[in-house]
C-alpha positions in Angstrom: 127.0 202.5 -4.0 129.8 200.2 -3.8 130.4 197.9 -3.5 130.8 194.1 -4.0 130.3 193.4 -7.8 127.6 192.2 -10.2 127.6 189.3 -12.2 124.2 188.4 -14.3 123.5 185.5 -16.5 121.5 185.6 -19.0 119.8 183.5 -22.2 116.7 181.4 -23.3 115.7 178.6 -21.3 117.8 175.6 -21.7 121.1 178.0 -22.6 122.9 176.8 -19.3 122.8 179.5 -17.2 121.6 177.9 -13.9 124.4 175.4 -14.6 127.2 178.2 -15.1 126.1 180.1 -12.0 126.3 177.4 -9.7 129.4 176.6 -11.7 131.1 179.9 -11.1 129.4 180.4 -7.6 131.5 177.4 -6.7 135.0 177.9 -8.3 135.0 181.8 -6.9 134.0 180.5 -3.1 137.0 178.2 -3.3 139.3 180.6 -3.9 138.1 182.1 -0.5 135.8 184.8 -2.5 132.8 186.7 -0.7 130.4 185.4 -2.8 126.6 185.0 -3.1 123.6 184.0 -5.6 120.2 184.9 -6.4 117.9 184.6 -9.3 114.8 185.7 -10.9 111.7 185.4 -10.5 112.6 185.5 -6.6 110.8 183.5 -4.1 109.1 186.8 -2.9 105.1 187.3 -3.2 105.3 188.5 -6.8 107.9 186.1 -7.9 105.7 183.2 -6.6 102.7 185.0 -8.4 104.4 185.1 -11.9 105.5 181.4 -11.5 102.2 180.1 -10.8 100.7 182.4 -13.4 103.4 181.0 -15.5 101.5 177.5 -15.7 97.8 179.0 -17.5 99.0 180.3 -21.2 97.4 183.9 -21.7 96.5 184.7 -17.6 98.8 187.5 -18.1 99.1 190.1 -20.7 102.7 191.8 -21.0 101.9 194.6 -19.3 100.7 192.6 -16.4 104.1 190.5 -16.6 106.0 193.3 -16.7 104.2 195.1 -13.5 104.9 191.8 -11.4 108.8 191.5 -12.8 109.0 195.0 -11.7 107.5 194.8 -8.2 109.4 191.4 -7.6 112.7 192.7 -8.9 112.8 196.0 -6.5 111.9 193.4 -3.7 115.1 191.6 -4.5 117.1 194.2 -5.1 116.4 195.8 -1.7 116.6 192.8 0.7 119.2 190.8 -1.3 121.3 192.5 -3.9 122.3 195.7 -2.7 122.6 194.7 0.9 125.2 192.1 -0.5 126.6 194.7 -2.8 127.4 197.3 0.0 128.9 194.4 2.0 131.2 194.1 -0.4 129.8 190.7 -1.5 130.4 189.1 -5.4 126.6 188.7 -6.6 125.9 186.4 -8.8 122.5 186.8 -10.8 120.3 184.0 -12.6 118.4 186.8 -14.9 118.1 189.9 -14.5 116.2 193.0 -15.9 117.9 191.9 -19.5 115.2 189.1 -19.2 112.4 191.2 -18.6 113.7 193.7 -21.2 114.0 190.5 -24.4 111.0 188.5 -23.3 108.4 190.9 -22.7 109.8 193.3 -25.5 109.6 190.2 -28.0 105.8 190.4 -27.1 105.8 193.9 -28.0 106.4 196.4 -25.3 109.1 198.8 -25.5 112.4 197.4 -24.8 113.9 201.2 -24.2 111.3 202.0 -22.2 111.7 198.6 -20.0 114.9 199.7 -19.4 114.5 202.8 -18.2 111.6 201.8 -15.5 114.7 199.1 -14.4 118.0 200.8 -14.7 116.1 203.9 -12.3 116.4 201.3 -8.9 118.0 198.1 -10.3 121.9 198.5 -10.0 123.8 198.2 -13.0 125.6 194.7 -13.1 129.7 194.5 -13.9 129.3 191.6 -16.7 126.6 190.0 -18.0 127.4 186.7 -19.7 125.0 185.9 -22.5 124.2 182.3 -23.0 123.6 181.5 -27.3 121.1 178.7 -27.7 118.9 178.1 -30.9 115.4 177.7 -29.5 114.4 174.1 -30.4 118.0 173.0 -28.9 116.7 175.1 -25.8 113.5 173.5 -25.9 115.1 170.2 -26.4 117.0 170.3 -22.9 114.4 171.7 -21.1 111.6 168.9 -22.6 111.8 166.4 -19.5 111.1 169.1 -16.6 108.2 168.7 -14.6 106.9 171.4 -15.4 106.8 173.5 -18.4 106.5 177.4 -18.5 103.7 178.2 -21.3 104.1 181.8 -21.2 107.7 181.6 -22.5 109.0 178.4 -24.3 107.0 178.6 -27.5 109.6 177.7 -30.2 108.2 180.9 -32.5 108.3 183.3 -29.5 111.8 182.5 -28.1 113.2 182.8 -31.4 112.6 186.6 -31.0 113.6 186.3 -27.2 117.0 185.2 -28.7 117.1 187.9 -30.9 116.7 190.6 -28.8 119.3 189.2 -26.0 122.0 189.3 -29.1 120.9 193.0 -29.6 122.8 194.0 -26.3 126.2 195.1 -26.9 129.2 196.4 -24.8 132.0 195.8 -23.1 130.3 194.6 -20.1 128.6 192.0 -22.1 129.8 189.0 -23.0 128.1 186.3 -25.4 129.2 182.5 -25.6 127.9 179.7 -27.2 125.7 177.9 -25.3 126.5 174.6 -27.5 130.1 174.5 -25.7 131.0 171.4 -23.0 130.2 173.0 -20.0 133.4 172.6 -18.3 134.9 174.6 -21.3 132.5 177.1 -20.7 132.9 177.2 -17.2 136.4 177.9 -17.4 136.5 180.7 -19.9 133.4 182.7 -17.8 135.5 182.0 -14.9 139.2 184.1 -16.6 136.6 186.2 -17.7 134.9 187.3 -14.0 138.5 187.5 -12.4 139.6 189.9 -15.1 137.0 191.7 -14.2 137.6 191.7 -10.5 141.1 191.8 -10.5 141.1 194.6 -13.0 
């Protein structure tokens, strides 16, 4: 399959990365770029599931979470990703399975295992930027949304979310501080994408 190309951002909650993929979805469409976004949890059937489960701490166990990811992730994958992908089409990704393998491996399932059940149908993504954030600062900037996801922004718990996201190394991953000014940010993930598409 090819192929447009994959971009994925990734990171606690309150890292930045909704901000940057809008960012970068913007700057790459005015340069006249085929270009397109998603993000995860979907708006499918299971994506609206796991955000309404999301609300009632402990109506999930990790297995349960990671069944839904799973079912919602292949949903997006077939009716948005790879139909963009073999259109030739720059996707951007707001999470992806590197979510689903820190945040449900930090609650104890296997994170090589995770993998494996994702990397069999999910296609593989070009860069994956990797937004650094300290979890009380990420619970700080997230502390006047309207709603507040009880499943995964306890301080303790995202502590070993962040660890497990700075486990992932490679030359297709890159990790930034999410303490930057945005604009600064924004401008180094942008040399960064076009290297990679230009390249």
């Amino acid at each position: 399959m090819k192929k447009g190309r994959l971009i994925v951002f990734e990171g606690i909650d309150g890292a930045g990365k909704s901000t940057q993929a809008r960012m970068l979805r913007r700057k790459l469409g005015a340069r006249g770029r085929k270009v397109v976004s998603f993000r995860e949890p979907s708006r499918s059937r299971w994506g609206r599931e796991l955000r309404a489960k999301a609300k009632s701490e402990g109506s999930l166990t990790p297995l349960e979470e990671l069944e839904l990811f799973v079912k919602d992730r292949r949903e997006n994958v077939a009716r948005n990703i790879r139909p963009a992908l073999l259109a030739g089409t720059i996707v951007i990704l707001d999470r992806y399975y590197f979510s689903t393998i820190a945040y449900q491996g930090a609650k104890g399932l296997d994170p090589e295992r995770i993998r494996k059940i994702n990397e069999r149908f999910a296609p593989k993504p070009d860069l994956v930027f990797f937004l650094d954030l300290g979890a009380s600062a990420g619970l700080s900037r997230i502390s006047g949304r309207k709603t507040r996801d009880l499943l995964f922004e306890r301080e303790t718990y995202l502590r070993r979310v962040r660890r497990m996201f700075r486990d992932f190394q490679g030359p297709r991953f890159v990790h930034l501080d999410g303490r930057r000014d945005k604009r600064e940010l924004g401008r180094e993930i942008l040399a960064r994408t076009l290297a990679v598409l230009e390249g």
